[in-house]
C-alpha positions in Angstrom: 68.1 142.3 296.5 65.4 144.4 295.7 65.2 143.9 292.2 64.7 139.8 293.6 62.5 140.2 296.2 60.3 142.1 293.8 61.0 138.9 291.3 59.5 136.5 293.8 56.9 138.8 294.6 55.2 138.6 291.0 55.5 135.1 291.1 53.6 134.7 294.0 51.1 136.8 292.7 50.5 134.8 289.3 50.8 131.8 291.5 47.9 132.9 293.7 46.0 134.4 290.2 46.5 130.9 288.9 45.0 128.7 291.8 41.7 131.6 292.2 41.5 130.9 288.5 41.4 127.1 289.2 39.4 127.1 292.3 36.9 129.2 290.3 36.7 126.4 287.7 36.4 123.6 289.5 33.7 126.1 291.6 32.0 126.3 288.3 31.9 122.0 287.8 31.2 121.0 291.4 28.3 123.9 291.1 27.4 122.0 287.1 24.9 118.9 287.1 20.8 119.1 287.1 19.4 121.5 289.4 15.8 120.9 291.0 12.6 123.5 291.4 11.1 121.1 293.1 7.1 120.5 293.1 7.3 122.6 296.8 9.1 125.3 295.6 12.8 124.7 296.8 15.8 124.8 294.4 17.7 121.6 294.3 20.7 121.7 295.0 20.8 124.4 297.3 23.8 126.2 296.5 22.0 126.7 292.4 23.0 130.1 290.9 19.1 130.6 291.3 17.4 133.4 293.5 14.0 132.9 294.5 11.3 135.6 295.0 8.0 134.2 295.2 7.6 132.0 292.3 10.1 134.0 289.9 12.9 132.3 290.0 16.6 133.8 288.8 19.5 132.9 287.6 22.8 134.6 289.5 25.5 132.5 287.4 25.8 130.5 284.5 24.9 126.8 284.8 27.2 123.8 283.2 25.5 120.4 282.9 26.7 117.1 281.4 23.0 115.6 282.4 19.8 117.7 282.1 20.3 121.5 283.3 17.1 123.2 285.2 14.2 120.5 285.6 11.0 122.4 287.3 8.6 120.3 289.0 6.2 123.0 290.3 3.6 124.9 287.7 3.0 128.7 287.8 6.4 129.8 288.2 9.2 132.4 285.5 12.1 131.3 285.4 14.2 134.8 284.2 18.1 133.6 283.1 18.7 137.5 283.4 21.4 136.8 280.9 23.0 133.8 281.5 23.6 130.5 280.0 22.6 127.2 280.7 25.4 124.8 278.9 25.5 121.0 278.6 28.6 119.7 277.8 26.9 117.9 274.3 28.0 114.5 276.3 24.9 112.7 277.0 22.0 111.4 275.2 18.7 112.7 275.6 19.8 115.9 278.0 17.4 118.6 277.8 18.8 122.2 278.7 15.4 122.8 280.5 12.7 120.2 280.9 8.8 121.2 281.6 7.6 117.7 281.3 3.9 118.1 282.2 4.5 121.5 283.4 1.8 124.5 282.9 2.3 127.9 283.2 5.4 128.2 283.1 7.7 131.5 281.7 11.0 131.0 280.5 12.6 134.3 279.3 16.3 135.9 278.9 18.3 132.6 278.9 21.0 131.5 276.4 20.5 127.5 276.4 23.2 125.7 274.0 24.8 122.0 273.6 21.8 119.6 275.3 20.4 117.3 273.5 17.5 119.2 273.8 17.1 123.1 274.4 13.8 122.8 276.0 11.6 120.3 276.7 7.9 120.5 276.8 6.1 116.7 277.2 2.4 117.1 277.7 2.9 120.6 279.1 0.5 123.6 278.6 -0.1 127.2 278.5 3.6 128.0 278.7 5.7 130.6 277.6 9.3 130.6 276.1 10.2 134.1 275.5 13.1 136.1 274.6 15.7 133.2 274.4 19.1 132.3 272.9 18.4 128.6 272.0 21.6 127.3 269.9 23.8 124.7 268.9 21.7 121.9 270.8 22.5 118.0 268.7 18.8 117.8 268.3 16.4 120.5 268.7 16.2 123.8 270.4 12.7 123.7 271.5 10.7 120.3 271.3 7.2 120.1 272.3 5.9 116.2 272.4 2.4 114.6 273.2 -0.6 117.0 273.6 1.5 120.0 274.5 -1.1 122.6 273.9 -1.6 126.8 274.1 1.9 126.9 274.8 3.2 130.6 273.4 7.2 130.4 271.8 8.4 134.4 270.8 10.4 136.7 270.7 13.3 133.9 270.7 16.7 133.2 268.6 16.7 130.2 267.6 20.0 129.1 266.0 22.5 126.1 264.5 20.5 123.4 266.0 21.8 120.0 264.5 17.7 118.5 263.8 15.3 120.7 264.1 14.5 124.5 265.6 11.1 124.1 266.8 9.7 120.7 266.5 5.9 119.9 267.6 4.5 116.2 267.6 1.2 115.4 268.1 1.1 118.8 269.8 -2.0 121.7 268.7 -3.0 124.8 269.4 0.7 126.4 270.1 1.7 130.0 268.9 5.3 130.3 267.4 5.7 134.1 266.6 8.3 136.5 266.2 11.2 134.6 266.4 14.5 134.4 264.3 15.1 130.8 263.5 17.9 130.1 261.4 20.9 128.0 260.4 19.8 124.6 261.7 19.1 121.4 260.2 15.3 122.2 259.3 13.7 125.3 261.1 10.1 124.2 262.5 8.5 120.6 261.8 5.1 120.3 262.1 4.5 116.4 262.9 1.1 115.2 263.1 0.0 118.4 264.6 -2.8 120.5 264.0 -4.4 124.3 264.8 -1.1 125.7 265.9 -0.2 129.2 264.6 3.2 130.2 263.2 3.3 133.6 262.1 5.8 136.4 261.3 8.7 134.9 261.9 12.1 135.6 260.5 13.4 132.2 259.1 16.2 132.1 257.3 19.3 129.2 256.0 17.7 126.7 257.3 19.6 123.9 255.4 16.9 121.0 254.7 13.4 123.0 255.3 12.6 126.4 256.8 9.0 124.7 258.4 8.0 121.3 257.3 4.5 120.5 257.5 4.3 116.4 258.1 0.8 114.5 257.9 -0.2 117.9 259.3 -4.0 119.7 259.3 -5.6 123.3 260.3 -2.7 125.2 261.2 -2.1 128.8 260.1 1.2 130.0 258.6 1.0 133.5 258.0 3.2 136.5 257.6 6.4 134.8 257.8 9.7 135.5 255.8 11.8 132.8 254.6 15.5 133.5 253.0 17.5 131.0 251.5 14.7 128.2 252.5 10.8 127.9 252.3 8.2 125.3 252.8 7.9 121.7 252.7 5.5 119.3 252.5 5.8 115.6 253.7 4.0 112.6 255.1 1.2 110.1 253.8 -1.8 111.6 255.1 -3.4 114.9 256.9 -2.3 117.5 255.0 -5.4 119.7 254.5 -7.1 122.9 255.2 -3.6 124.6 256.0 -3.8 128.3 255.9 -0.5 129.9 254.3 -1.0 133.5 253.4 1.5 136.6 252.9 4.5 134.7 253.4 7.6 135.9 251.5 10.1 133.4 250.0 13.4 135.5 249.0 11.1 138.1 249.0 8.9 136.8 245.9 5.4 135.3 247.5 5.0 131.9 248.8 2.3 130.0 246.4 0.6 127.6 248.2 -3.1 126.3 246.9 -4.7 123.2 248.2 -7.5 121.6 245.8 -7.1 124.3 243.1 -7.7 123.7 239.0 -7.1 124.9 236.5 -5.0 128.5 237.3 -1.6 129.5 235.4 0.8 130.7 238.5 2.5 133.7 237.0 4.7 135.0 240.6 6.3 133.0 243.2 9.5 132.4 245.0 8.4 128.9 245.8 5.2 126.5 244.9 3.6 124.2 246.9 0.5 122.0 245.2 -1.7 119.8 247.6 -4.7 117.8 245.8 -4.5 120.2 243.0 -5.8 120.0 239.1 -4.1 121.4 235.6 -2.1 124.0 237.4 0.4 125.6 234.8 3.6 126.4 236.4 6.0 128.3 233.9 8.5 130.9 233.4 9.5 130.9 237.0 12.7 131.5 238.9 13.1 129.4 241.8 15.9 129.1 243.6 17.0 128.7 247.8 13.9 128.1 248.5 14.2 124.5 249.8 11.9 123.2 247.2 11.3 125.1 244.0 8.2 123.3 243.2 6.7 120.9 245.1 3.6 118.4 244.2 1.9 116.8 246.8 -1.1 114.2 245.1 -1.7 116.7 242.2 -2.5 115.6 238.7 -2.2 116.9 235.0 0.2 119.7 235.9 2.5 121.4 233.8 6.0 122.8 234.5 7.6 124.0 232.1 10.3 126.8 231.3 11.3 127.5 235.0 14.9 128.3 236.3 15.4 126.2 239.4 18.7 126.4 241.1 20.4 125.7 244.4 17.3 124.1 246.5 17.4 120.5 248.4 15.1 119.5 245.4 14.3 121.6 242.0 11.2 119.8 241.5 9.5 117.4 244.2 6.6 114.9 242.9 5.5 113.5 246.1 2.5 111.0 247.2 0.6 109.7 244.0 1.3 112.8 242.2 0.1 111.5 238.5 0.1 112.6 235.1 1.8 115.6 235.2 4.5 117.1 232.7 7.8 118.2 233.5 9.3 120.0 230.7 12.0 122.4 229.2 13.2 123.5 232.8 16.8 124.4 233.5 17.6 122.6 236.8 21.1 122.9 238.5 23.1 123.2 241.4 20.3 121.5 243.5 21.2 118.5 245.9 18.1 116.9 244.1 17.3 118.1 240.6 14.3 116.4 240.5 12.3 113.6 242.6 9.8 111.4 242.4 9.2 110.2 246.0 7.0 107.4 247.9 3.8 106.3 247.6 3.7 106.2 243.9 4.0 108.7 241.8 3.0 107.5 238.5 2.4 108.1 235.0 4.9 111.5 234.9 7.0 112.8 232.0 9.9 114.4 232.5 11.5 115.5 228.8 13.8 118.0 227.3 15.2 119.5 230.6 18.9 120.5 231.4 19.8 119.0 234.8 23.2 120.0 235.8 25.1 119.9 238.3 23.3 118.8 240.9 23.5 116.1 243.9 21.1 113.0 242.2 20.0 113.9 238.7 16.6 112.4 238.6 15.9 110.4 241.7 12.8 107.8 242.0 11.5 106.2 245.0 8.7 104.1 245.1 7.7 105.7 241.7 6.7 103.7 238.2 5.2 104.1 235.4 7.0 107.1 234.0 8.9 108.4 231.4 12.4 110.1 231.5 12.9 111.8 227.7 15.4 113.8 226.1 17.2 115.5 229.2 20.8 116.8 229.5 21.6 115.1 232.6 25.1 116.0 233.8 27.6 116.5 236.2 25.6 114.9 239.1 28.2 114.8 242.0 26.3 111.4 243.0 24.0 109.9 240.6 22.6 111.0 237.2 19.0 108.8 237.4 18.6 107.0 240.4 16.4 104.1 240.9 15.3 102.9 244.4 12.7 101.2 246.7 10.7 99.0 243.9 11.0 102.2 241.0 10.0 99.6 238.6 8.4 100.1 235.3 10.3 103.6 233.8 11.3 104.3 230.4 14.4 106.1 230.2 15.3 107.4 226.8 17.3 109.5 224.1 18.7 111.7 227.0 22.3 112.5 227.7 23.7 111.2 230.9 27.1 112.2 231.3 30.2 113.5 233.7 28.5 112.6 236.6 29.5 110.5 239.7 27.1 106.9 238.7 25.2 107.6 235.5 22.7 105.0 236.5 22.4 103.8 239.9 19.9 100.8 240.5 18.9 100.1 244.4 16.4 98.2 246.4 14.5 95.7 244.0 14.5 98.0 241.4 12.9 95.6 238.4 11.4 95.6 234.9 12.5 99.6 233.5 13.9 100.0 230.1 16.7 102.1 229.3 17.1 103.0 225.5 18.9 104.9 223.5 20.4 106.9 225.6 24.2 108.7 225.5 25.9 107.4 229.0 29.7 109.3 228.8 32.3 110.1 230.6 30.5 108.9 234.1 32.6 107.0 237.0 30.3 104.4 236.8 27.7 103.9 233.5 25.5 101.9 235.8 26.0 100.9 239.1 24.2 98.1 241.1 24.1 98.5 244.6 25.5 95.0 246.0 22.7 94.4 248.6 19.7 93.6 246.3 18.6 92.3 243.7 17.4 94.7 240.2 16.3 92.5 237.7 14.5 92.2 234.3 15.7 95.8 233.1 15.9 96.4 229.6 19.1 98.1 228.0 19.6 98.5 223.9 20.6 100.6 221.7 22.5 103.0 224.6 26.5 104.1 224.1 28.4 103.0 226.8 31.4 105.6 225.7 34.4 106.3 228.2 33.2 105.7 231.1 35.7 104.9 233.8 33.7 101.1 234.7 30.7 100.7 231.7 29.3 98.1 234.0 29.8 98.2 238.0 29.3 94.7 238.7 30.7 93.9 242.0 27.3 92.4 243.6 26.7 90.0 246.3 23.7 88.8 244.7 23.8 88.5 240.8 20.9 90.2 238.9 19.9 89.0 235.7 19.0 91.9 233.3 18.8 92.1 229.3 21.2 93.9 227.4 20.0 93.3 223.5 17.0 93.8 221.8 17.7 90.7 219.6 19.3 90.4 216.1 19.2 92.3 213.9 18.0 95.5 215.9 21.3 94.6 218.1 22.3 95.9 221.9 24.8 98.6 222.8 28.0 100.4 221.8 30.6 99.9 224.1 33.5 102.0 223.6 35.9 99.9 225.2 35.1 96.9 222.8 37.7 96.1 220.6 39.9 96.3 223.6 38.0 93.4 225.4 37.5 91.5 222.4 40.2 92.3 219.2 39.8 89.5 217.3 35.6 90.1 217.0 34.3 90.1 213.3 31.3 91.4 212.3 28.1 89.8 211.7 27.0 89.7 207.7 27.1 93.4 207.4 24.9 94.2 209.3 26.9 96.6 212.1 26.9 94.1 215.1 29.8 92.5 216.5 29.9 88.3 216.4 31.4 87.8 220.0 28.8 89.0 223.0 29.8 91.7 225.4 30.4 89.7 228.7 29.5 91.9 231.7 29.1 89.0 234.5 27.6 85.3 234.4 24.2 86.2 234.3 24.5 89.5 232.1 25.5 89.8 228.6 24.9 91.7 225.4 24.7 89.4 222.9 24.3 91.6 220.0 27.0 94.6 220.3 27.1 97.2 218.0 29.9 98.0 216.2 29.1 101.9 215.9 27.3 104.6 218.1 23.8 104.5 218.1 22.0 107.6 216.2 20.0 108.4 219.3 15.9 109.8 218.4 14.4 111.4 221.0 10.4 109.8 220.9 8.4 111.7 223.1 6.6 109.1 225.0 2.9 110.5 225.8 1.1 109.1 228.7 -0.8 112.3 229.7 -4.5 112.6 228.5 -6.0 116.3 227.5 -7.5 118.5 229.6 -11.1 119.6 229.5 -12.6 123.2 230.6 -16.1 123.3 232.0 -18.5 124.0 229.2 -20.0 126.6 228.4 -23.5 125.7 227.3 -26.2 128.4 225.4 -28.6 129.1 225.9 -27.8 128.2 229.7 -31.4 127.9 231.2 -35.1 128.1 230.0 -35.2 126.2 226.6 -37.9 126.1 224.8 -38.8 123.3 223.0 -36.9 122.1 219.9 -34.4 124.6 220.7 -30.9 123.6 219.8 -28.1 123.8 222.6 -24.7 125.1 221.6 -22.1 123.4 224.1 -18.1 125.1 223.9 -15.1 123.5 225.6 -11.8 124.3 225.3 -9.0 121.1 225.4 -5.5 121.2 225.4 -2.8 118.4 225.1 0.9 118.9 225.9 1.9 115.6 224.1 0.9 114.5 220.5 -1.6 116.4 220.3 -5.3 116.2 220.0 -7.2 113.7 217.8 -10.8 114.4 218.8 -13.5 115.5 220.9 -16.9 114.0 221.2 -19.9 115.1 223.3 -22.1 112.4 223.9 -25.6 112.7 225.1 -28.8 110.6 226.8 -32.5 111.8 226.8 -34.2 111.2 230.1 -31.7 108.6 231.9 -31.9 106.8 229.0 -28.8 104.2 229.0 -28.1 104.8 224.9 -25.6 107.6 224.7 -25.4 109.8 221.1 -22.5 111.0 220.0 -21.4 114.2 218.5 -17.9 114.9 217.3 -17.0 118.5 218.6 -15.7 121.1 216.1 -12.2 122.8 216.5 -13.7 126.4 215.5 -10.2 127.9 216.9 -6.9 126.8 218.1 -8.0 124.5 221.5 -11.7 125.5 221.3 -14.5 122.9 220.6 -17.8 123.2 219.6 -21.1 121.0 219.0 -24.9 121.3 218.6 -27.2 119.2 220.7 -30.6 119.3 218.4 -33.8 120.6 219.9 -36.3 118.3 222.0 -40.0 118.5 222.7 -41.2 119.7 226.1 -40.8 117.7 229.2 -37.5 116.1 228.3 -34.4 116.7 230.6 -30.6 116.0 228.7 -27.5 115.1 230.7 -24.1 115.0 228.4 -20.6 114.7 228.8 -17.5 115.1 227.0 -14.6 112.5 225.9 -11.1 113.7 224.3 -8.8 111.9 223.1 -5.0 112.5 222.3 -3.0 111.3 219.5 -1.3 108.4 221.6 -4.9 107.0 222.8 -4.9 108.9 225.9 -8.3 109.6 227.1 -10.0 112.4 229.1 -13.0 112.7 230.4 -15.3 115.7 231.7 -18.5 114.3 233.3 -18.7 116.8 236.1 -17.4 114.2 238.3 -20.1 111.4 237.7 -23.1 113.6 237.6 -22.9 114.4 234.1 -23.8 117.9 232.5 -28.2 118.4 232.4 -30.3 120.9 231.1 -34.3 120.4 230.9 -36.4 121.3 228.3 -39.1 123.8 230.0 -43.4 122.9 229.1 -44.7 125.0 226.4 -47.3 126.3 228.6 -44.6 128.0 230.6 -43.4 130.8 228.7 -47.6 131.3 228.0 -47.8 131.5 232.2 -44.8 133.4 232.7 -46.1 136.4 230.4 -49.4 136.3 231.9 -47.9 136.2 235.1 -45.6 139.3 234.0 -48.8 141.1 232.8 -51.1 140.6 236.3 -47.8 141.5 237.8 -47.7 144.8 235.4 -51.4 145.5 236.3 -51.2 144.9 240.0 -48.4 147.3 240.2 -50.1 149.8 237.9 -53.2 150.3 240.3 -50.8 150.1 243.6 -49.4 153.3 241.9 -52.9 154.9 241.2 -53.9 154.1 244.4 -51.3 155.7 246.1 -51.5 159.0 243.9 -55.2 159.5 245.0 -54.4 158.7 248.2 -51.7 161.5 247.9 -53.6 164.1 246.5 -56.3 163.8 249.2 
């Protein structure tokens, strides 16, 4: 009886475990929802898990929300979480965790806030603090500051696994972001059209797109800070000037980041950042998890060459009418990017004799023309070996090897007039690949082998494209392994190694002139950089004399062919008639010529003009203004030694004077 009584009595007591345990969860939701600091000072609703005292304002409980969490509506006030947790239920759009829309002075310390939309919002909102914080896991960012929030102070915070962005500032200046670990969300700060804000010493690590991103961005400071497994980014059309970033770390190698530099050879870095930059040489480098290894923002005549780059978003990013620059010999892999060529047309590029394995996209350009894809080992891209997209028109692609990947080729959005030559493409899912919403037409395709790959030709599109696919007879088209399969009773044409019946790819596509063999493939290094021009050196530098010859030294160096010449050409007094004078190589790169002497009174502006050995031509006129020296009177040197010789005297009797004057 006993043993049953106490039976029951156990059961009762679970029973009345279980319904405290339910009453204090549905406690908990009844007590979720936004709560209020209204504009007066009161806490909406009443029964909050918030004590007042004064206008510091704590929290007793933690706070579930499937709307926004704690909304304050009154400035000057601290809002302590003394530990707890503010948690949205991830439900609905747009929730923010804590919202200080147009809110100043404000503190917000020793809170955990996860799963809003938002961890905190500040819209228009000044001179606040967010300090000390667990900010995690929020779908979009964990601290967002919109329109003109200004002087607001964010340190001392964790700021974790948020789905966008960390910290993201738009349109808002003059904020401090210090001290806080930021890691393991999408990108860790953004910088959007925002200038003079300060981010400095934080720790900011595996951040999986971009630790900070600086977008159309001006006159802020980043200083101090130490990126691991991410670095710096660059982005936007405009703005992006007088940035300071100094003593950053990236894996801890230094962060290289020079805005309108020329000229320098970068010899350390864990990551390189070029804005509006000249004939930087970029070489022997590792560069890996750092976001972007290199990263070329409206730079020119560049060269990368020799670098290890592995396991960034992008190896090597060519961004906003970055021209003329040289990307060569690198070994590029495991990236989700290898290399791009992005937006607002960047032209005029070679990219030769690289191995890029392994990556997400190969080669990827957007908006980009004009440039010239030679000699690369392109392989084992899990999407797409070279991708074309948004008008990328005007490429050559050529004697490279583009094979086991995903797409060899992929063509997208109005891609039109590129050729693609003599080129291995084996062993790829698709050998090229249209994407079925637009049209890609007037591409060029010859002398390529089309060799086991599981489709040559993906043509399943909406709207046909009309490309060519033969250079004419008797240079012929393409091998195509699968030929004789598709076509056995083909003979060939009078011996001369092309096949009589046309390979049929679609009704608006065929190669007329297959081959009956593999192409040889030879690589031709395509050259469509000019040389590159030091300042001269010109002696003697000053004070010539009449007839007095002028020895002018440069030093030019192409990366292509090679250089043919170098002239100097000069005018006497503004006169329109130039004379030329063909430069002397007196050592390897280093040119030398004579400008004859002139009589007195004459000035002499020059220049010089290289050329390479594919008619690219460079110029150094020191920027329009041209190189001048005068020729001095012949009187002068006459005045200046009588001038030397008063000077002498004067001095002379100062001294006697002042011995007398002594001895007395």
């Amino acid at each position: 009886m006993k043993e049953k009584e106490g039976k029951i009595g156990i059961m009762l007591t679970l029973l009345l475990v279980g319904m405290l345990t339910l009453a204090f969860n549905i406690q908990q939701v009844k007590a979720s929802g936004t709560i209020y600091i209204r504009a007066d000072g009161s806490i909406d609703p009443l029964n909050a898990p918030i004590q007042r005292n004064g206008n510091i304002y704590t929290l007793t409980d933690n706070i579930i929300s499937d709307t926004d969490g704690i909304v304050i509506e009154r400035n000057n006030v601290v809002l302590d979480g003394a530990g707890y947790t503010v948690l949205g239920t991830g439900l609905h759009w747009d929730s923010k965790g804590i919202d200080l829309t147009g809110r100043s002075n404000i503190t917000i310390k020793n809170v955990t806030i996860k799963t809003f939309w938002n961890g905190i919002l500040l819209n228009s909102s000044s001179n606040n603090n967010i300090a000390g914080n667990n900010i995690t896991a929020n779908n979009e960012c964990g601290v967002y500051l919109y329109y003109s929030s200004e002087y607001n102070s964010i340190t001392g915070n964790n700021i974790t696994a948020n789905s966008w962005r960390g910290i993201l500032l738009s349109s808002s200046s003059n904020n401090n972001i210090a001290g806080n670990s930021i890691k393991n969300n999408y990108c860790g700060i953004e910088l959007h059209y925002s200038s003079n804000n300060s981010i400095a010493e934080n720790s900011i690590k595996n951040n999986d797109w971009y630790g900070i991103l600086l977008s159309s961005s001006s006159d802020n400071s980043i200083t101090g800070n130490m990126f691991t497994n991410d670095g710096l980014g660059i982005g936007g059309s405009h703005g992006l000037y007088g940035n300071v970033v100094e003593n950053n770390l990236v894996n801890g190698k230094p962060l290289v980041y020079l805005e309108s530099v020329s000229s320098l050879k970068i010899e350390n870095a864990g990551q390189v950042i070029l804005i509006n930059c000249d004939s930087i040489h970029v070489e022997n480098l590792n560069l890996s998890h750092a976001s972007v290894g290199i990263e070329l923002w409206n730079t020119t005549n560049t060269k990368i060459a020799g670098n290890n780059i592995t396991g960034n978003w992008c190896g090597i990013l060519l961004y906003y009418y970055s021209e003329y620059n040289s990307v060569t010999g690198n070994n590029i892999t495991d990236n989700r990017n290898g290399i791009m060529l992005s937006e607002w047309q960047s032209k005029y590029n070679s990219i030769t004799g690289n191995n890029i394995i392994s990556n997400g996209n190969g080669i990827l350009l957007d908006y980009s023309s004009n440039n010239v894809i030679v000699g690369n080992n392109i392989t084992e891209s899990s999407y797409y070996g070279i991708y074309f997209v948004h008008d990328a028109d005007y490429n050559i692609v050529t004697g490279n090897n583009i094979t086991k990947n995903s797409r060899g080729i992929f063509f997208d959005s109005n891609s039109d007039y590129n050729w693609i030559i003599g080129n291995n493409i084996t062993n790829n899912g698709d050998g090229i690949y249209w994407y079925w919403r637009f049209s890609n037409d007037n591409n060029k395709f010859y002398h390529n082998n089309f060799i086991n790959n599981t489709n040559q030709i993906d043509n399943r599109l909406e709207d046909r494209t009309v490309n060519v696919w033969d250079n004419g007879y008797p240079s012929g088209g393409n091998y195509w392994s699968n030929y004789r399969d598709k076509y056995p009773n083909a003979t060939e044409i009078d011996d001369s190694g092309i096949w009589n019946t046309p390979y049929v790819i679609d009704e608006n596509n065929q190669d007329n002139y297959p081959l009956m063999n593999p192409y040889a493939l030879e690589v031709v290094i395509v050259d469509n950089i000019p040389p590159e021009i030091s300042v001269p050196i010109q002696e003697p530098s000053e004070n010539i004399e009449a007839y007095q010859n002028v020895t002018v030294t440069v030093i030019v160096i192409d990366y292509g062919t090679g250089v043919q010449n170098v002239t100097l050409w000069y005018a006497i007094n503004n006169d329109t008639t130039w004379i030329p004078l063909n430069m002397t190589e007196i050592s390897t790169g280093t040119y030398q010529a004579t400008i004859p002497g002139y009589e007195k009174d004459q000035w002499i502006q020059y220049k010089i003009i290289a050329f390479d050995n594919n008619a690219n031509q460079a110029m150094n006129d020191n920027h329009g203004y041209c190189y001048i020296y005068d020729v001095i009177p012949e009187f002068l040197p006459l005045l200046v030694l009588s001038m030397s010789i008063a000077t002498t005297l004067c001095t002379v009797a100062f001294r006697r004077r002042k011995k007398l004057f002594s001895i007395r």
